[in-house]
C-alpha positions in Angstrom: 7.7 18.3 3.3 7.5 14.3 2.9 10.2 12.9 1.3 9.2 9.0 1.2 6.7 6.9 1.3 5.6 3.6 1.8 3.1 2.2 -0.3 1.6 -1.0 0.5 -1.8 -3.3 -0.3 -2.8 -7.0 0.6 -0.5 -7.5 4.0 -2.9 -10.0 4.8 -2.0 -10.6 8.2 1.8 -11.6 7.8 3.8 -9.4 9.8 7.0 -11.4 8.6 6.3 -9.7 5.4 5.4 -6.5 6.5 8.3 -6.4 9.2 10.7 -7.5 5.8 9.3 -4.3 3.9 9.7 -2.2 6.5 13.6 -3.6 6.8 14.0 -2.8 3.1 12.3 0.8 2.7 13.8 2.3 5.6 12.9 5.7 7.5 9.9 6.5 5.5 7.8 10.2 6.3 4.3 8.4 5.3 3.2 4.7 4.3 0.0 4.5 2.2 -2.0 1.1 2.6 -4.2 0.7 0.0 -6.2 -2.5 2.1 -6.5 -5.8 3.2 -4.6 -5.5 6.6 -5.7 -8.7 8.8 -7.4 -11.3 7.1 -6.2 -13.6 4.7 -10.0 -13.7 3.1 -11.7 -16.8 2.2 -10.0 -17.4 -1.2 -6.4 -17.1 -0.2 -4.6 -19.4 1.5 -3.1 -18.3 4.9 0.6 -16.6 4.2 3.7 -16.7 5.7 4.3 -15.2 9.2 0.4 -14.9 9.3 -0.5 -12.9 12.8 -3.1 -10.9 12.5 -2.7 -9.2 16.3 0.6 -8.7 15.6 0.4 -7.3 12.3 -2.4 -5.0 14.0 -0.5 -4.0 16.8 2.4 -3.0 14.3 0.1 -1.0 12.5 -1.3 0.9 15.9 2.4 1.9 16.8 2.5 3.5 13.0 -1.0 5.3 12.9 0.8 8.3 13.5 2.3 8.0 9.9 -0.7 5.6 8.4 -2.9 6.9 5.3 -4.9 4.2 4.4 -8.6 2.8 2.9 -10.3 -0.2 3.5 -10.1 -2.9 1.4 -13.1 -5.7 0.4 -11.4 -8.1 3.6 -11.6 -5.5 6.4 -13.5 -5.6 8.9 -14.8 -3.3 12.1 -12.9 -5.6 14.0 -9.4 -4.8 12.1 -10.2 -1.2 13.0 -10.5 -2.1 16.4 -7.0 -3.8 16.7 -5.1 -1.1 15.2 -7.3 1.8 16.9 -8.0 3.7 13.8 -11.4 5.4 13.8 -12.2 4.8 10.7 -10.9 3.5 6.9 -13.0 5.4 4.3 -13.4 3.1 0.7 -11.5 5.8 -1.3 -9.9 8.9 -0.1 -8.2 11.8 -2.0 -4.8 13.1 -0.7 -2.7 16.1 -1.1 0.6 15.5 -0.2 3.8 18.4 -1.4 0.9 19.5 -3.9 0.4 16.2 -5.6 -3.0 14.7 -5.7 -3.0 11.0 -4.7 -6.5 9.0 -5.2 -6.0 5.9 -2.9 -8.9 3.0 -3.2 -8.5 -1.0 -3.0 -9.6 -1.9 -6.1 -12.6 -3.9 -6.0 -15.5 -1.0 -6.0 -15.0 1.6 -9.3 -13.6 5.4 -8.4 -13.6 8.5 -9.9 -10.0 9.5 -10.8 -9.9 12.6 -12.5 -9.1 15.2 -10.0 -5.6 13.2 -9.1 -2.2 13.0 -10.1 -1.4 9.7 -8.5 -3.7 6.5 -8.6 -3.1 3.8 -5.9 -5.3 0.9 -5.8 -4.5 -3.0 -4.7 -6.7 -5.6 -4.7 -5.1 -7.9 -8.0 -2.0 -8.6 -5.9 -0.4 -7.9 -9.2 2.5 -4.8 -9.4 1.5 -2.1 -11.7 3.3 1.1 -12.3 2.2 3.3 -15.2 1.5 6.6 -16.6 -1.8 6.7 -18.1 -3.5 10.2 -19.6 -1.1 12.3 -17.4 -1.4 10.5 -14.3 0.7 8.0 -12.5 -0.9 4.7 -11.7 0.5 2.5 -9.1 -0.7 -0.5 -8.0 2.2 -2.1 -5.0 1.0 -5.8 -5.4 0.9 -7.9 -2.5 3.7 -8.5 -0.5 1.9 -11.8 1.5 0.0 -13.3 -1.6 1.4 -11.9 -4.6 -0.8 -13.5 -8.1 2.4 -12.9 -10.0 5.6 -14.3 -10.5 7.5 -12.1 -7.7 8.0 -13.2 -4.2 5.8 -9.9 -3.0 6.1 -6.3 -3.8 5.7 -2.8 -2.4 5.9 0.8 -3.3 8.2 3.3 -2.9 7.8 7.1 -3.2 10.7 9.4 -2.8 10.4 13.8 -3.8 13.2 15.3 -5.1 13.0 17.9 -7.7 10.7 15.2 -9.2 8.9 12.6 -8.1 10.5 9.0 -8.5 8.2 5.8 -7.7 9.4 2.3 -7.3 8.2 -1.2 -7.4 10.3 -3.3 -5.4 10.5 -6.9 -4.6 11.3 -8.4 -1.5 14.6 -9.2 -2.2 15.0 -5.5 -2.8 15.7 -5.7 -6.2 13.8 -2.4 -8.0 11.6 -4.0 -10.5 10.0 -0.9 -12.4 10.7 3.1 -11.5 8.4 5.9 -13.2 9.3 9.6 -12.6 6.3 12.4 -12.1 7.0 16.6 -12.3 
């Protein structure tokens, strides 16, 4: 049974700020990526701690644990560096019997056969219910749009399921509960 997981969107190439996540969340069972891995994009400026190899090289050590999509900035290339055969635009996951819809956020889905919703894309944090399903949005931790210093998601199953938006401070800035 998984008992945590990582949620994530936007890294953007920093690997201080991933490396900072990963300090925060701990031993994690699973870590969702919901896009944008490498590249900063043409709109964004370049982030703090911005190595794309290294970021990519992180990400190769974890594939083992990595359920991710691709996101509107990823390229063939990115796939290349982290040796993952392939990032689908959407995929629907069933993890301990939940159904988690995971997409970036910049092409429209079809969400009505999941529980869980996780999209980036805005760099904003969003946790909500919403017509019986849990919507979670992690935000970026590299370029947030919002008034935080970055966020990321944070899954945990008990006898229910408890997600968390956390800063990088590791302050808890919203928790929902599921089941």
């Amino acid at each position: 049974m998984v008992k945590r997981i990582l949620v994530v969107s936007d890294t953007h190439g920093s690997i201080v700020r991933f490396n900072r996540i990963l300090e925060i969340s701990g031993n994690v069972d699973l870590i969702i990526h919901a896009g944008d891995y490498l590249y900063h994009g043409p709109r964004n400026r370049i982030p703090e701690g911005y190595n794309p190899a290294e970021l990519g090289a992180r990400f190769k050590m974890l594939r083992d644990k990595l359920v991710g999509v691709r996101g509107n900035c990823d390229a063939d290339v990115d796939l290349m560096i982290m040796e993952v055969n392939e990032l689908p635009w959407h995929r629907l996951e069933c993890i301990n019997s939940m159904r988690f819809l995971i997409y970036h956020g910049h092409r429209t889905v079809e969400i009505d056969d999941a529980n869980v919703v996780i999209s980036g894309h805005s760099h904003i944090h969003e946790l909500k219910k919403h017509d019986g399903k849990l919507i979670l949005n992690p935000g970026s931790p590299s370029l947030p749009k919002d008034s935080t210093s970055g966020t990321f998601g944070l899954i945990e199953f008990g006898k229910i399921m408890s997600v968390y938006i956390y800063d990088l401070n590791g302050v808890i800035l919203k928790r929902e509960v599921l089941g």
